[in-house]
C-alpha positions as CSV (number, residue, x, y, z in Angstrom):
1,X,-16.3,75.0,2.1
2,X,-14.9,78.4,1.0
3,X,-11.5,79.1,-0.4
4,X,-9.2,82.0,1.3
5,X,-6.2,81.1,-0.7
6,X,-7.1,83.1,-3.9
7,X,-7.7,87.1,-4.4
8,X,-11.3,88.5,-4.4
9,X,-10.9,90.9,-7.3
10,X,-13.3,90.9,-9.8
11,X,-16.0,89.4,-7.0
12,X,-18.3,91.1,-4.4
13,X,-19.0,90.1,-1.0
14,X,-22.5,88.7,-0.5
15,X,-25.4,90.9,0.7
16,X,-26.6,88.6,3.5
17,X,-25.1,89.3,6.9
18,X,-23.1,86.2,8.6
19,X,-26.1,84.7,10.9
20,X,-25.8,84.7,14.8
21,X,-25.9,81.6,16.8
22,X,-28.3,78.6,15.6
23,X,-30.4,79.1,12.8
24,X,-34.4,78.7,13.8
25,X,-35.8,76.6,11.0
26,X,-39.8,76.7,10.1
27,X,-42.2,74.1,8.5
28,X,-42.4,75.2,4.4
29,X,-46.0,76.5,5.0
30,X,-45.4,78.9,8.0
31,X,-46.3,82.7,7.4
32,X,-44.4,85.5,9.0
33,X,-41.6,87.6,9.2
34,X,-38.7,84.6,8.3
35,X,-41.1,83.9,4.8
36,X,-41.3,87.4,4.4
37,X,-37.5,87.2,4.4
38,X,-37.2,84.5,1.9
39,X,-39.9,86.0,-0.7
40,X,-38.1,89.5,-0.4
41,X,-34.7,88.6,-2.5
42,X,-31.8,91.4,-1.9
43,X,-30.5,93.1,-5.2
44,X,-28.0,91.0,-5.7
45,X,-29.8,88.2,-5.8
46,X,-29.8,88.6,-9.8
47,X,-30.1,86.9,-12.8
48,X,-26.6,85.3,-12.6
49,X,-24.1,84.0,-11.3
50,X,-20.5,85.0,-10.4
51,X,-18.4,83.5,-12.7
52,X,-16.4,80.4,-10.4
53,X,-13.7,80.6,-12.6
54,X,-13.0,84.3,-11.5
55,X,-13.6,85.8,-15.1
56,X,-14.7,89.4,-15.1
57,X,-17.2,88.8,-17.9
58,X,-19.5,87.2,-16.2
59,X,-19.6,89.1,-12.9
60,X,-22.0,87.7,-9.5
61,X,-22.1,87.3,-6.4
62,X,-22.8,83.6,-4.6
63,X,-25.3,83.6,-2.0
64,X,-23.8,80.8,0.2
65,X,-20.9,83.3,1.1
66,X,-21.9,85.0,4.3
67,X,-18.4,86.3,4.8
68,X,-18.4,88.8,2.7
69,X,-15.4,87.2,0.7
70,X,-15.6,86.6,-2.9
71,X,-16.2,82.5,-3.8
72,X,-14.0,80.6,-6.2
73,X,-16.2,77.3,-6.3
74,X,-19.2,76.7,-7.9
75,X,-22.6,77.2,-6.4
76,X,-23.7,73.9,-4.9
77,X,-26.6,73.7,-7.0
78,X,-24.5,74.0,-10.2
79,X,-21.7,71.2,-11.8
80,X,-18.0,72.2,-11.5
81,X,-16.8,74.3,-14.3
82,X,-20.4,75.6,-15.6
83,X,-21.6,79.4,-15.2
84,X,-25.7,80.4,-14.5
85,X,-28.4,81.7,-12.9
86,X,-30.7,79.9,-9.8
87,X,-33.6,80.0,-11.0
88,X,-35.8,81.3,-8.2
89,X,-38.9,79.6,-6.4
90,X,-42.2,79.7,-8.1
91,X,-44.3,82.7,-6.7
92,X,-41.5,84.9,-6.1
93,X,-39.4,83.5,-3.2
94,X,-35.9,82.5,-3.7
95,X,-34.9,79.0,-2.8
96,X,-33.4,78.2,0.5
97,X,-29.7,79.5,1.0
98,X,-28.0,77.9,3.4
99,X,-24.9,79.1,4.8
100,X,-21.3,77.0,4.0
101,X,-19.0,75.6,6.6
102,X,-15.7,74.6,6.9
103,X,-14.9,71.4,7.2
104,X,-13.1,70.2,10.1
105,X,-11.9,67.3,8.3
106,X,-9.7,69.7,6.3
107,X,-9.6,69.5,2.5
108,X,-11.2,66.6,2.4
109,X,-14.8,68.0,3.1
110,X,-17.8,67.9,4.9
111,X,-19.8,65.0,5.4
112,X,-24.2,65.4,4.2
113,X,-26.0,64.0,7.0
114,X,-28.3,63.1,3.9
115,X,-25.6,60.7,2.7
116,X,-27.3,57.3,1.4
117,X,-26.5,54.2,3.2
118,X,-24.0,53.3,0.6
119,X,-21.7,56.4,1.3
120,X,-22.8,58.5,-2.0
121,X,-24.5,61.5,-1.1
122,X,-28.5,61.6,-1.4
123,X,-28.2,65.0,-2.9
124,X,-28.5,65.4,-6.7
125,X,-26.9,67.7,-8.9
126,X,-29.3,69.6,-11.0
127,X,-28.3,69.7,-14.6
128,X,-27.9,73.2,-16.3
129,X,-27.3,73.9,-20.5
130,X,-24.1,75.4,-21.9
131,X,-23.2,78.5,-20.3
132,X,-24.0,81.3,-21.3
133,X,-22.0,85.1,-21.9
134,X,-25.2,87.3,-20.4
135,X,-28.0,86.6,-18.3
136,X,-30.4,84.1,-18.8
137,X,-33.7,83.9,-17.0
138,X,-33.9,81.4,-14.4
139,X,-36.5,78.1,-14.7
140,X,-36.6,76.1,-11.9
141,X,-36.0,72.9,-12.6
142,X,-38.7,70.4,-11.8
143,X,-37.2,68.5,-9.0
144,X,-36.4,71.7,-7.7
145,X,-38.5,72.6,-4.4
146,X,-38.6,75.5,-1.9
147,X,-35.1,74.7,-0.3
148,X,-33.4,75.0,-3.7
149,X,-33.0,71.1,-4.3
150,X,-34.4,67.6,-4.3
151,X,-33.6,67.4,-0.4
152,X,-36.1,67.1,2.5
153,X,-37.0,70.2,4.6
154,X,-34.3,70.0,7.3
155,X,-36.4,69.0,10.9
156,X,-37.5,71.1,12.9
157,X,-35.7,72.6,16.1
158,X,-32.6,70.6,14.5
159,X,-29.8,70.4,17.1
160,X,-26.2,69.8,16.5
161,X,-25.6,71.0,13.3
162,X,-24.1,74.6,14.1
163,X,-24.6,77.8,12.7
164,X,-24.4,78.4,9.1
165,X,-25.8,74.8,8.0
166,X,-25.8,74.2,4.9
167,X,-25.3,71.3,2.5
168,X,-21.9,70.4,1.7
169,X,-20.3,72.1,-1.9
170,X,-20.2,70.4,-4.6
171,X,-16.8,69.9,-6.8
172,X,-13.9,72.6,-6.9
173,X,-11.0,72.8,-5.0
174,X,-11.0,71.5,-1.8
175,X,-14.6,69.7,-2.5
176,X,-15.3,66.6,-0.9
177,X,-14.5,63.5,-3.4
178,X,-17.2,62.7,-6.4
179,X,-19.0,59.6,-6.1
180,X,-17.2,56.7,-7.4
181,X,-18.0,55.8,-11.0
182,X,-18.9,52.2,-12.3
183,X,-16.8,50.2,-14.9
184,X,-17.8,51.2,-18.8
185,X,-19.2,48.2,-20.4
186,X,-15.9,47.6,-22.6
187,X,-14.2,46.9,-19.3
188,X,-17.4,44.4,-17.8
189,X,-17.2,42.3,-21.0
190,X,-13.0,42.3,-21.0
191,X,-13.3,41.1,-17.3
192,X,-16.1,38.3,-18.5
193,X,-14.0,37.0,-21.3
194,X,-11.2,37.1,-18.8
195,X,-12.9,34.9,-16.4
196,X,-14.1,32.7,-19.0
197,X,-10.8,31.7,-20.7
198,X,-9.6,31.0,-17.0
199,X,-12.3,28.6,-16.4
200,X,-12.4,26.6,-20.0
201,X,-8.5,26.1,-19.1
202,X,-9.0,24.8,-15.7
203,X,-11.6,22.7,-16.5
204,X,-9.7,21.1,-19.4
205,X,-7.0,20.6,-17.2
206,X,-8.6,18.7,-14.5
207,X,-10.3,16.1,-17.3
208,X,-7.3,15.8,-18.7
209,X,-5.8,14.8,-15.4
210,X,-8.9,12.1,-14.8
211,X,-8.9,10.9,-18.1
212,X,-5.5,10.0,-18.6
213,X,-5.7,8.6,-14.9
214,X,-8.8,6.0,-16.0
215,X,-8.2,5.4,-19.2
216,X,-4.9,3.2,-18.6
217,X,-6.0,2.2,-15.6
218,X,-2.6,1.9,-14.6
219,X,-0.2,4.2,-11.6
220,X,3.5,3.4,-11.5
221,X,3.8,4.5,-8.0
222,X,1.0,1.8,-6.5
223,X,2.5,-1.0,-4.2
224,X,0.2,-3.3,-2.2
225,X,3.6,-3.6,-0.1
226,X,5.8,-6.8,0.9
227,X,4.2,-10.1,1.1
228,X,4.1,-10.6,5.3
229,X,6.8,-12.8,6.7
230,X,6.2,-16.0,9.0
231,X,7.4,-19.7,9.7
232,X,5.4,-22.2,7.0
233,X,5.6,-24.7,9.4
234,X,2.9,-26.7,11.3
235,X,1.4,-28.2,14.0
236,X,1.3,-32.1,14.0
237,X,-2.2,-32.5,14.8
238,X,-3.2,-29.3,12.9
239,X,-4.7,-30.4,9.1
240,X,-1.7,-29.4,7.3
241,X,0.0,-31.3,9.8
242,X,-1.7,-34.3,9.0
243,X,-1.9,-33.8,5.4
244,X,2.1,-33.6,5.5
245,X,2.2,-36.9,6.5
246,X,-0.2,-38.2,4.4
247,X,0.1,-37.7,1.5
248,X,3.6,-39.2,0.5
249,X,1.7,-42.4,1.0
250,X,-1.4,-42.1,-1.7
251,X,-1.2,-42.7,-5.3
252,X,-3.2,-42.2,-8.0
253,X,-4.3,-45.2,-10.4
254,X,-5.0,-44.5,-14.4
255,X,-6.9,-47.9,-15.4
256,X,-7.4,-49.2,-19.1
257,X,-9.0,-52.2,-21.1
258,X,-6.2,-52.9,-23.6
259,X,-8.2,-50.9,-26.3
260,X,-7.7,-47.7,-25.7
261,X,-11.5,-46.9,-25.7
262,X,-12.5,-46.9,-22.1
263,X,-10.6,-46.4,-18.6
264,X,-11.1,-45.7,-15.0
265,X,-9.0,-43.4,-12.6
266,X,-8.8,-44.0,-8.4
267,X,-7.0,-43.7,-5.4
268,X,-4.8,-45.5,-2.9
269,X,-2.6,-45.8,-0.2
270,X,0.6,-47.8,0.4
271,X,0.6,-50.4,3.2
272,X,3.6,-52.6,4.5
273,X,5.4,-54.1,1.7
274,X,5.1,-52.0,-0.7
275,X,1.1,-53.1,-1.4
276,X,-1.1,-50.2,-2.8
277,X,-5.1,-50.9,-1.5
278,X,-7.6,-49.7,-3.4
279,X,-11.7,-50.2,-4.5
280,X,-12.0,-52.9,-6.1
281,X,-14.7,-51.3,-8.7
282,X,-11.3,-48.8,-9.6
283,X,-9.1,-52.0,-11.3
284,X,-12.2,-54.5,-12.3
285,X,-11.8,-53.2,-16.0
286,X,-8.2,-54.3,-15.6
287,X,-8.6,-57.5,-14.4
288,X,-10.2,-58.3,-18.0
289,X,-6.5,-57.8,-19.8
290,X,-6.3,-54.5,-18.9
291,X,-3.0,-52.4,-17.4
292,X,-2.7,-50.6,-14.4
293,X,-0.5,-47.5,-13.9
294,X,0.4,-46.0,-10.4
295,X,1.5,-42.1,-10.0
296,X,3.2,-41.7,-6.8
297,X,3.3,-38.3,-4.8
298,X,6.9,-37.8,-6.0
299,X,5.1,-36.9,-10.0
300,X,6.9,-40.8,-10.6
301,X,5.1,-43.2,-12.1
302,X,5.0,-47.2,-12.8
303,X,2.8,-50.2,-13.7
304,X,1.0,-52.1,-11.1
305,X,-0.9,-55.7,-11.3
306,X,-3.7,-56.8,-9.5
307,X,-3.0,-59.4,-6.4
308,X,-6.6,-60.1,-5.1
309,X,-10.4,-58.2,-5.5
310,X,-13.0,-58.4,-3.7
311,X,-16.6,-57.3,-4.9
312,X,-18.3,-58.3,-2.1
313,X,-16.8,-55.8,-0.3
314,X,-15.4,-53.4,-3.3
315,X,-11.6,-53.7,-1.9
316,X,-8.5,-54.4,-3.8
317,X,-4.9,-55.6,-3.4
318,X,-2.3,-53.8,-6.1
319,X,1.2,-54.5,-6.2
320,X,3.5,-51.4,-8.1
321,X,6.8,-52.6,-9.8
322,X,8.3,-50.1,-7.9
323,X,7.5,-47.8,-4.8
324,X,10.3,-45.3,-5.2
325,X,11.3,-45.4,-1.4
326,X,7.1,-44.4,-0.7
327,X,6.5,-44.2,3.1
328,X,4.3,-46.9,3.9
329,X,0.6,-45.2,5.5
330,X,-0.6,-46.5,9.3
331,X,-3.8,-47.9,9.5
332,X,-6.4,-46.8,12.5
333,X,-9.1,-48.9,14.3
334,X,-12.4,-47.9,13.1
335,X,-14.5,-49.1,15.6
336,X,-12.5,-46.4,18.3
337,X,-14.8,-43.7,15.6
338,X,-17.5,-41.8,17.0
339,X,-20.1,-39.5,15.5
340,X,-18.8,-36.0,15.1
341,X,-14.8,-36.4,14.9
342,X,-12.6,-34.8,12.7
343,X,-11.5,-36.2,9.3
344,X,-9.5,-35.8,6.2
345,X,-10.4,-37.4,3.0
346,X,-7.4,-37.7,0.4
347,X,-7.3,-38.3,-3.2
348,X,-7.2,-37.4,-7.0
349,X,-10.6,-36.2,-7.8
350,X,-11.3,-35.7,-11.5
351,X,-7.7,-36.7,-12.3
352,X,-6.3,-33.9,-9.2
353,X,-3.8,-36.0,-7.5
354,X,-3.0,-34.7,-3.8
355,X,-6.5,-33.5,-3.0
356,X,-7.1,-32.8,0.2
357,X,-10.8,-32.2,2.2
358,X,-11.9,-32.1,5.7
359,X,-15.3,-32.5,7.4
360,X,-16.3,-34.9,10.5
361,X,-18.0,-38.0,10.5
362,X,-21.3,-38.1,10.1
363,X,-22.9,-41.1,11.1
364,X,-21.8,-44.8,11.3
365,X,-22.9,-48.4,10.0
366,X,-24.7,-46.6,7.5
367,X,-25.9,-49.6,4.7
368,X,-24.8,-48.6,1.4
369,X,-24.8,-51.1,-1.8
370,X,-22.4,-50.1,-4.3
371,X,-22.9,-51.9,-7.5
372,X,-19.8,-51.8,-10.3
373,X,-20.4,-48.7,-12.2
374,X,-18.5,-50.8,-15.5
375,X,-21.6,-52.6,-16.1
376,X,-19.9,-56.2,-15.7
377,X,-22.8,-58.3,-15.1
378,X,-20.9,-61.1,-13.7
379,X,-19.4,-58.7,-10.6
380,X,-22.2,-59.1,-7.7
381,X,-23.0,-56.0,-5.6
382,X,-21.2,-54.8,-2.2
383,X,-22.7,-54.3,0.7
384,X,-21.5,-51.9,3.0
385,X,-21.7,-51.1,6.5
386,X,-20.1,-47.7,5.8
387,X,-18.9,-44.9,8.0
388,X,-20.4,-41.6,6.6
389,X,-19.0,-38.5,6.0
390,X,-19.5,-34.5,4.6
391,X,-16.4,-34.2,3.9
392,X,-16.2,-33.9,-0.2
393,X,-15.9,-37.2,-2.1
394,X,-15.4,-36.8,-5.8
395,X,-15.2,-39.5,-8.7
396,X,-11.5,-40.3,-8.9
397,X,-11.2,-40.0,-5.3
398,X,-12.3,-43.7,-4.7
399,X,-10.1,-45.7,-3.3
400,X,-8.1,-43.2,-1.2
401,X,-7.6,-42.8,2.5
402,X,-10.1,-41.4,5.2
403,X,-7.7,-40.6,8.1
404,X,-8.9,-39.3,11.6
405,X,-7.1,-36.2,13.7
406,X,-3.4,-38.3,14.1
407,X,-3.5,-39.1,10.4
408,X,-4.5,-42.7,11.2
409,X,-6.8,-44.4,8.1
410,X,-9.6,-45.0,9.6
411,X,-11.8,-45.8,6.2
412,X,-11.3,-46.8,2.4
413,X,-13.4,-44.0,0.5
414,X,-15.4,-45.7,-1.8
415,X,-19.3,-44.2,-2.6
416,X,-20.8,-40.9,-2.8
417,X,-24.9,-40.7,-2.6
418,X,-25.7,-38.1,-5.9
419,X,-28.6,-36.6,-7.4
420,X,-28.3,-38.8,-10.5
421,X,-28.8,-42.7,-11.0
422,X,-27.7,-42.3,-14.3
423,X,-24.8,-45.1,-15.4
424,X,-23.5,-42.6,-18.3
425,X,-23.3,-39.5,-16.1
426,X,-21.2,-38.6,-12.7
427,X,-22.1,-36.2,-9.9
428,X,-20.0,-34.0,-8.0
429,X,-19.9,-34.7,-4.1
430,X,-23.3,-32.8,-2.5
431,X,-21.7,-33.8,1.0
432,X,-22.4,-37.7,1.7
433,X,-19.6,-39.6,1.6
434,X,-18.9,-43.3,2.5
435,X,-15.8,-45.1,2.9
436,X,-15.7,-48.9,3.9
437,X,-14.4,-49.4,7.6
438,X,-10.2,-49.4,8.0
439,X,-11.1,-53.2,10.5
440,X,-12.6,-54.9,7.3
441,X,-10.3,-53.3,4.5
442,X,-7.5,-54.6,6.9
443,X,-8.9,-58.3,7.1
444,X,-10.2,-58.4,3.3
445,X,-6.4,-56.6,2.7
446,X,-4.8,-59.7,4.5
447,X,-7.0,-62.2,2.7
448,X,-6.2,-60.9,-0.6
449,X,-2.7,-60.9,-0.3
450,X,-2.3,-64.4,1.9
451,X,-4.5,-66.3,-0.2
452,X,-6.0,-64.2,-3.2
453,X,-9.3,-64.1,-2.4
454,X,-11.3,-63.0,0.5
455,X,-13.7,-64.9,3.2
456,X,-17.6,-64.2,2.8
457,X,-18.9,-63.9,6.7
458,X,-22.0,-65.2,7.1
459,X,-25.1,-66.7,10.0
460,X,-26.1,-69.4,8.1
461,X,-30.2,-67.9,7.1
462,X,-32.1,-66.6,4.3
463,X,-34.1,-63.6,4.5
464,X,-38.1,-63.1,3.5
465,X,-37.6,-60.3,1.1
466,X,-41.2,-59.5,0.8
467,X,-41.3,-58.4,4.6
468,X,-42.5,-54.6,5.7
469,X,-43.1,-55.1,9.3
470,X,-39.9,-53.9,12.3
471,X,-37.2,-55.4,12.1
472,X,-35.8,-58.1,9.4
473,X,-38.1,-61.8,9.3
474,X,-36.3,-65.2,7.9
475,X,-37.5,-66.9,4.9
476,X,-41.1,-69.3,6.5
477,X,-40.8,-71.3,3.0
478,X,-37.5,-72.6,1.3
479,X,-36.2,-70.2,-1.6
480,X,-34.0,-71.2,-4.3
481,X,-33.4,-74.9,-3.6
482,X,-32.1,-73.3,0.5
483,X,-33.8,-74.0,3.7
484,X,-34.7,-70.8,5.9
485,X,-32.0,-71.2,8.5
486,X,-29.0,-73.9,7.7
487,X,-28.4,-77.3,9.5
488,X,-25.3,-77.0,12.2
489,X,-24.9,-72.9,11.2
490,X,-24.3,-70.1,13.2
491,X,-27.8,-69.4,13.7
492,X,-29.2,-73.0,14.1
493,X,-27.4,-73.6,16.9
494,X,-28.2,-70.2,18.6
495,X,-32.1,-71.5,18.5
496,X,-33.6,-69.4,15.7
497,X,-36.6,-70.4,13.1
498,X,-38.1,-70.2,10.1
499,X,-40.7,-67.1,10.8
500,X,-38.1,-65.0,13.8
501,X,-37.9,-61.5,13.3
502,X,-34.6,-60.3,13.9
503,X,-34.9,-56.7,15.4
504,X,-31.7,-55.8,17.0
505,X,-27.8,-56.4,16.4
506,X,-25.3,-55.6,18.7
507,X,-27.9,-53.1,20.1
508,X,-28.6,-51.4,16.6
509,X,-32.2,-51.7,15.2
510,X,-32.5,-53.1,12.3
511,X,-34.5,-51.4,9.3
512,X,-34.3,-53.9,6.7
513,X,-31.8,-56.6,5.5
514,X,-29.7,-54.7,3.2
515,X,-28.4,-53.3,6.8
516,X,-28.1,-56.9,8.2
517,X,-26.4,-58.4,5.7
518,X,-23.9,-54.9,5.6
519,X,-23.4,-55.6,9.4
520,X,-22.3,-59.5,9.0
521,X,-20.2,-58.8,6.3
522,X,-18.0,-55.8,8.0
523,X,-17.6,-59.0,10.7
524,X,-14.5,-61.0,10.7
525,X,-15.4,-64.4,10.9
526,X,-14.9,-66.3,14.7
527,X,-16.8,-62.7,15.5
528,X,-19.1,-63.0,18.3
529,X,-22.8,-60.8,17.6
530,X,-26.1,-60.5,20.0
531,X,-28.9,-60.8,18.4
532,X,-32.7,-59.7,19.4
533,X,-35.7,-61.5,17.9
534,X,-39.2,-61.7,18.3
535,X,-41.4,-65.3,18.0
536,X,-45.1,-65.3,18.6
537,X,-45.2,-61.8,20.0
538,X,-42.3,-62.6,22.9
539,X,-38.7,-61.1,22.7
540,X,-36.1,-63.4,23.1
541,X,-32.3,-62.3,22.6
542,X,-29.4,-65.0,21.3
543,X,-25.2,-64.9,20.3
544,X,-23.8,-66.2,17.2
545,X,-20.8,-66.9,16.0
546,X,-19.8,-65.5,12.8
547,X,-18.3,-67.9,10.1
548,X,-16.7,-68.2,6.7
549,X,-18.3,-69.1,3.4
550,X,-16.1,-71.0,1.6
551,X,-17.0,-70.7,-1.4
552,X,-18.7,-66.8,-2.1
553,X,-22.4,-66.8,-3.6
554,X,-23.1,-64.6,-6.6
555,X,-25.9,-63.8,-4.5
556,X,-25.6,-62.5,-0.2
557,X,-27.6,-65.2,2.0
């Protein structure tokens, strides 16, 4: 853009004549009367320069005037502040002068239409020597082509960009802005350092924050919160209903010989009178000169003695010297039991007093022998018609209660089936338990106490132990000094033989006569039974009448 703000002296006007209305532009290779034009420079079209800084020692004229005026910027094709010659187009023609405009923008300049993408003009500065005081011939510079620069022909027939078109000025007063200049590389590296330092301290911070947060492990601000609120008690019939009731009435028994080198440990339950019943294999070490102590519910302990045994039927009568005002249990009727119903076994397992474990029962009249595990040779082995259970039965918790849904005892716990037939080593409970029917402990119970010893029932026959066959067949041959079936017993007079095969009792088949001799034993004697048998192929069905033995065998019969 020109500058009318500062005097002309000292500058002429240029020799080219303002153009009229929109310049005609022509391809770079067209011949006629506009190249004539452009290979005819004027005069003044010399060897330099006017001076931009308005010096008169270095007097020219700029060819982008058309006005006539004198120019205080720079040529265009020259850097701000620097004096010389164009250099004119090889062969003779002068490069391409196009005319200035002013900028409607104001100061601020006009706008290239060859502007990169970025906003920086495509149009590059030429760069010139140190300026000189005379005139200097004029070399094109390389990049230099016919329209005085490195920019493109302008197109042809352009429209819209006005008479006088040229590209915009470069520098001086009034000039557009330069292009922006990039950091140095003292500034880059500052920033890097900068950003560095920020990040090392950031990044110390935060593992400082998680280490000290896991090393300790600890926060003083964590709360799992108040413990929830709510009644502790229960429903009657609910387990810890029953257990409630329970278990004021079982004790635990710690058994010695007198020497101090062996002992046993069990469970019981008080009954009326202040009598504790427990298994009789629990005390037998006892009954040799040993001592008994009882451990009530209370943590209060005292001695015990022995009233009556029974190994026959591995039950025991104990009487404490003192029951410290110990509710006295209630005692159930086992033969109201059924497969499947709910039951709580109670106890001191491994020395645990006030054990308690549920489960249901699992089957009934199930024959289990259960020998004395002290190694007595003299004590004979008890049969058992047990009820069964899964509910866990541990060593120490023989002798306790097995009580039904209304806390009723319903069974004497007394065996558990294990793993291991070793005599030196003991088995935890793998889910069979048996406990001797609460009808028989309360009969053997009564005996013991009434008259120190208990009744052996019996039906009067001896069994053929070498029998496989169904069923269970009586002795064909006397054994032992004993006829097969006895004169005048229970059997006799019901019509059996030497040779029957007993296959049914009470409805249950028999599978061999451990389970017979189980099922007369859990009888009370005066007990009626019904009896199936086979002779010669035929069935023939008979009752007995359970009695008595008066004095027990060493041996069952």
């Amino acid at each position: 853009m020109t500058d009318e703000t500062r005097p002309g002296e000292g500058r002429t006007t240029s020799d080219f004549p303002e153009p009229q209305g929109r310049p005609e532009f022509l391809p770079a290779d067209e011949q006629g009367e506009q190249a004539d034009r452009r290979s005819d420079p004027p005069a003044s079209f010399g060897a330099s320069w006017g001076d931009p800084s308005g010096r008169s020692d270095s007097p020219g004229v700029s060819p982008y005037d058309p006005s006539g005026r004198s120019e205080s910027q720079a040529s265009p094709y020259e850097p701000p502040g620097r004096s010389g010659g164009v250099p004119p187009h090889d062969g003779g023609t002068r490069a391409y002068e196009g005319p200035s405009f002013e900028s409607p923008a104001g100061p601020r300049g006009f706008e290239s239409p060859f502007e990169s993408p970025g906003g920086t003009r495509a149009y590059e500065t030429p760069s010139f020597g140190p300026a000189d005081t005379g005139p200097r011939p004029m070399q094109p510079p390389p990049f230099m082509g016919a329209y005085g620069g490195n920019h493109p022909p302008p197109p042809r027939q352009a429209l819209g960009m006005g008479p006088g078109w040229a590209p915009p000025p470069q520098g001086g007063p009034g000039a557009g802005a330069l292009p922006r200049r990039g950091l140095n590389a003292g500034a880059l590296i500052a920033i890097a350092v900068a950003i560095a330092l920020v990040a090392s301290v950031l990044g110390s911070l935060g593992t400082y924050l998680l280490t000290r947060s896991g090393s300790s492990g600890t926060d003083p601000s964590y709360s799992l919160g108040p413990a929830p609120t709510g009644a502790t008690n229960r429903a009657p019939d609910s387990v810890a209903g029953v257990a409630a009731r329970v278990l004021p009435s079982v004790v635990s028994l710690e058994v010695g010989n007198g020497t101090n080198t062996e002992g046993a440990s069990g469970s019981g339950f008080l009954i009326k009178n202040g009598y504790v019943v427990t298994n009789n294999h629990v005390v037998a070490m006892a009954a040799k000169g040993g001592e008994i102590k009882i451990m009530f519910n209370n943590r209060k302990t005292t001695a015990g003695r022995i009233v009556g045994r029974d190994p026959g039927s591995d039950l025991a009568v104990v009487k404490p010297e003192e029951t410290f005002g110990t509710p006295e249990i209630t005692l159930g009727n086992s033969d109201q039991v059924v497969v499947g119903d709910p039951v709580i076994a109670i106890g001191s397992p491994l020395g645990l007093s006030g054990t308690v474990t549920t489960g249901i029962v699992s089957s009934l009249n199930r024959p289990v022998i259960a020998g004395d595990e002290t190694g007595a040779a003299t004590e004979e082995p008890a049969y058992i018609s047990a009820i069964q259970t899964d509910a866990a039965i541990n060593p120490g918790n023989s002798g306790g209660p097995l009580v039904n849904g209304r806390g009723e005892v319903v069974g004497v716990n007394s065996a558990i089936a294990t793993l291991s037939r070793s005599v030196n080593s003991q088995s935890g409970s793998i889910g069979l338990g048996f406990a001797i029917p609460v009808n028989q402990t309360r009969r053997v119970a009564e005996e013991l106490i009434t008259t120190g010893k208990a009744k052996r029932p019996k039906i009067g026959i001896v069994l053929d132990k070498d029998y496989k066959g169904q069923g269970v067949r009586i002795a064909s041959e006397p054994a032992e000094g004993r006829q097969p079936v006895d004169a005048n017993g229970p059997a006799d007079k019901a019509g059996l033989k030497a040779g029957d095969v007993i296959l049914e009792v009470d409805g249950l088949a028999l599978q061999d006569g451990n389970e017979l001799i189980a099922l007369i034993r859990s009888k009370a004697p005066g007990a009626k039974i019904t009896i199936k048998y086979q002779r010669a192929g035929a069935e023939r069905t008979a009752t007995l009448t359970v009695v008595a033995d008066d004095q027990p065998a060493p041996s069952p019969s």
